[in-house]
Every structure is written in structure tokens, then in C-alpha cells.
C-alpha positions in Angstrom: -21.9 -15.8 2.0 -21.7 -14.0 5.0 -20.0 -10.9 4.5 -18.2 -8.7 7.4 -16.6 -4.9 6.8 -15.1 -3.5 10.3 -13.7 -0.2 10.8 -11.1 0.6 13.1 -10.9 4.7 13.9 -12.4 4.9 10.3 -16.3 4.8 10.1 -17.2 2.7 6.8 -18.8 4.9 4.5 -21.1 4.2 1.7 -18.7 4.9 -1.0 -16.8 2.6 0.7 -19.2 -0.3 1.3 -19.7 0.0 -2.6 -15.9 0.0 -3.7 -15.5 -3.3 -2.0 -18.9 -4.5 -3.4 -18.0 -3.7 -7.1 -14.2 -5.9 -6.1 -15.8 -8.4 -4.3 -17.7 -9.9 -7.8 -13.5 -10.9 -9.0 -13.5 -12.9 -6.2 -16.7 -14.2 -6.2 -16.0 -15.3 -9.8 -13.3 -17.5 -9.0 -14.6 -19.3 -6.0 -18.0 -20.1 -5.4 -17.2 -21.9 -2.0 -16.6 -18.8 0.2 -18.4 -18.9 3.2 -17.3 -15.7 4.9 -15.6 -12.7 4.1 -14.1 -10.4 7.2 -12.7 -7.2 6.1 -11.0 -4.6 8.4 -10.0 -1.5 8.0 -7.8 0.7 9.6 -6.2 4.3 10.1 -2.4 4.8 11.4 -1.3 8.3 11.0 -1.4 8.6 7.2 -1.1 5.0 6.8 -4.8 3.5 5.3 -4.8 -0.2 5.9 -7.1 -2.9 5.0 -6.9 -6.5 6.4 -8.7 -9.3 5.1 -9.9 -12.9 5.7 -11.9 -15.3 3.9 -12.8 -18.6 5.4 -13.8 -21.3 2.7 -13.9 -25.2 3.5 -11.0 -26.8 5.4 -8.9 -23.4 4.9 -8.7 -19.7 5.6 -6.9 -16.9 3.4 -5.4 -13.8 5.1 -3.4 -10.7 3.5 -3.3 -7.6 4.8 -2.1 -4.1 2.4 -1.0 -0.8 3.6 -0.9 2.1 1.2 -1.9 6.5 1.9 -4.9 5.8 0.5 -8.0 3.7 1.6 -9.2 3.0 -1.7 -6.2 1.8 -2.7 -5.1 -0.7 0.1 -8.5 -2.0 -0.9 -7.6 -2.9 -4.5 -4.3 -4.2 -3.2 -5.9 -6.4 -0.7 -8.4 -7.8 -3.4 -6.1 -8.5 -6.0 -4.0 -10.2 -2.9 -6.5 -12.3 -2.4 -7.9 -13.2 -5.7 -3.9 -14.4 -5.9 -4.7 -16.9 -2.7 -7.9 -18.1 -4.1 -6.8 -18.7 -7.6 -3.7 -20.8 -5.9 -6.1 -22.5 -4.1 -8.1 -24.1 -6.4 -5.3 -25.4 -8.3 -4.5 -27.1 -5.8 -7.4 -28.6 -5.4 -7.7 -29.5 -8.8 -4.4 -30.9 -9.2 -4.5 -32.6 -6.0 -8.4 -34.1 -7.1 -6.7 -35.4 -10.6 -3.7 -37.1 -9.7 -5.8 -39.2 -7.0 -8.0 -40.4 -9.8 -5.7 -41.3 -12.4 -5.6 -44.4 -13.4 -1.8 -46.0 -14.5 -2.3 -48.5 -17.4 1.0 -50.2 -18.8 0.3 -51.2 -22.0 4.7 -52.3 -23.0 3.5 -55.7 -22.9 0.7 -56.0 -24.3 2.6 -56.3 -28.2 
């Protein structure tokens, strides 16, 4: 998993690089597909804001969070998109089971 942090008029600290790390493993636990994660984060005035993308097979997943604080339009973006991924996969799954079940009709078999 390739994983991308940008910043835009902001340099990406340390502290930084390690908030997202210790977020990242929520997502990481529900998806094991992710091929690339693209993080960007910017500074407007007072406004922090954090933008991301993650690209998994056949689909990408974008949110973006604004907040007056950098560490927490991080948590907002993560929890965002822990939402998408988790929507995701049940979709898959459901999509996965209703192609494979199997319709027996068993009324006339008394």
C-alpha cells in the first residue's frame, strides 16, 4: 500500500505524519484491498483542511473535512472514510451473495 501525505502552504510535520499513521490502522482494519492512499492537506486563513483519496479495485473513495484545527479535520476525514469503506464492502458482500444463491422450490415436492 502506497501511501501519499501532501501539503499545501502547510509543511507536514512529524507529529503529523504520526497522527495519521496511528488513524490509518481503523482503516487498514476494515479493508485489506487498499492500494493507495493520497492525503492532502491544506491551510485557508484559519480554515485547516484535509482531503483524501483511496483507490482500491474497480473504485475510488474521496471526502474532504474542514475544521480550525489540523488535527481535527484529520479525525473527521478518517472516520469519513472508514464510513465509505465500511459501505463498500457491504456491498460487495451483498452484491457476491445474492449472485450465488441458489432458489430451490420445494411446495411440490409433498
Amino acid at each position: 500500500m502506497k501511501i501519499n501525505i501532501i501539503g499545501h502552504q502547510l509543511e507536514v510535520t512529524d507529529g503529523l505524519k504520526d497522527h495519521f499513521a496511528k488513524k490509518l490502522k481503523k482503516i487498514k482494519g476494515h479493508s485489506q484491498d487498499i492500494l493507495e492512499i493520497k492525503i492532502i492537506l491544506s491551510v485557508d486563513n484559519i480554515t485547516h483542511n484535509a482531503e483524501g483519496n483511496i483507490y482500491l479495485p474497480k473504485t475510488d473513495l474521496h471526502a474532504k473535512c474542514s475544521s480550525n484545527d489540523m488535527y481535527k479535520s484529520i479525525d473527521l476525514l478518517i472516520d469519513k472514510l472508514d464510513k465509505q469503506i465500511i459501505k463498500h464492502n457491504d456491498k460487495i458482500k451483498d452484491h457476491h451473495t445474492q449472485r450465488n444463491f441458489k432458489s430451490t422450490d420445494f411446495s411440490g415436492e409433498n
